[in-house]
N, C-alpha and C positions, 0 to 999 in steps of 0.2 A: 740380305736379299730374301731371307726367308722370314722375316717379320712385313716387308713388303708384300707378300704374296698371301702370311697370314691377313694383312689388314685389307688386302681385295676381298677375299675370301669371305670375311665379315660384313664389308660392305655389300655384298653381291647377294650373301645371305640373309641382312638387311632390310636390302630392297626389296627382295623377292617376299619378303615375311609382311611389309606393306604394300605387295603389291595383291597376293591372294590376299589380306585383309580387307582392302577397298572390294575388290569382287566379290567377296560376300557379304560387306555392306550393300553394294547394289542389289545384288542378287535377294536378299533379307526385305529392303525398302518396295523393291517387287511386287516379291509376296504379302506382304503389310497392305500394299494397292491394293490389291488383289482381294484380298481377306476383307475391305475397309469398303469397298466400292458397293458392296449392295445395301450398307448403312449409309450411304452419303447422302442419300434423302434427308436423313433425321439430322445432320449436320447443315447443310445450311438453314443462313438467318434469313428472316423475309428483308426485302428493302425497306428503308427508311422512311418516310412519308417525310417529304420536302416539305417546310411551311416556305409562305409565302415570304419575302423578305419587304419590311417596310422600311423602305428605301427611297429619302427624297428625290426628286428626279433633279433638281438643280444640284445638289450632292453630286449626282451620275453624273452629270453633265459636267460639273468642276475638274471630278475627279477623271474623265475621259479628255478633257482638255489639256489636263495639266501631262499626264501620261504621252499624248499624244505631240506635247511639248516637250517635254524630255526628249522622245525618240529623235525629234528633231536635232536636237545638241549633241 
């Protein structure tokens, strides 16, 4: 009974050792925000400039047929 009660003990102990761990990872990830936010300007990328896609339109057209023939089956 008493190695029973040692291995709650352990477990309980444990848990508790991962559970203040996770809360100051949170708490850590926070302050990191926090610390990070008035550099976030210099983090983002600009967007991408889309070219245009040459794209035959009977291609489009095949290929929206054929999809739109699938759906059906």
């Amino acid at each position: 009974m008493e190695l029973l009660m040692d291995g709650f003990k352990l477990a309980g102990l444990g848990m508790t050792a991962v559970f203040l761990f996770l809360i100051l990872v949170v708490f850590i990830i926070g302050a990191t925000h926090k610390l990070v936010k008035p550099f976030e300007h210099l983090l983002e990328e600009p967007a991408a400039q889309a070219k245009p896609a040459n794209v035959d339109p009977r291609m489009a057209a095949a290929a929206a047929f054929a999809a739109n023939l699938h759906k059906k089956n």
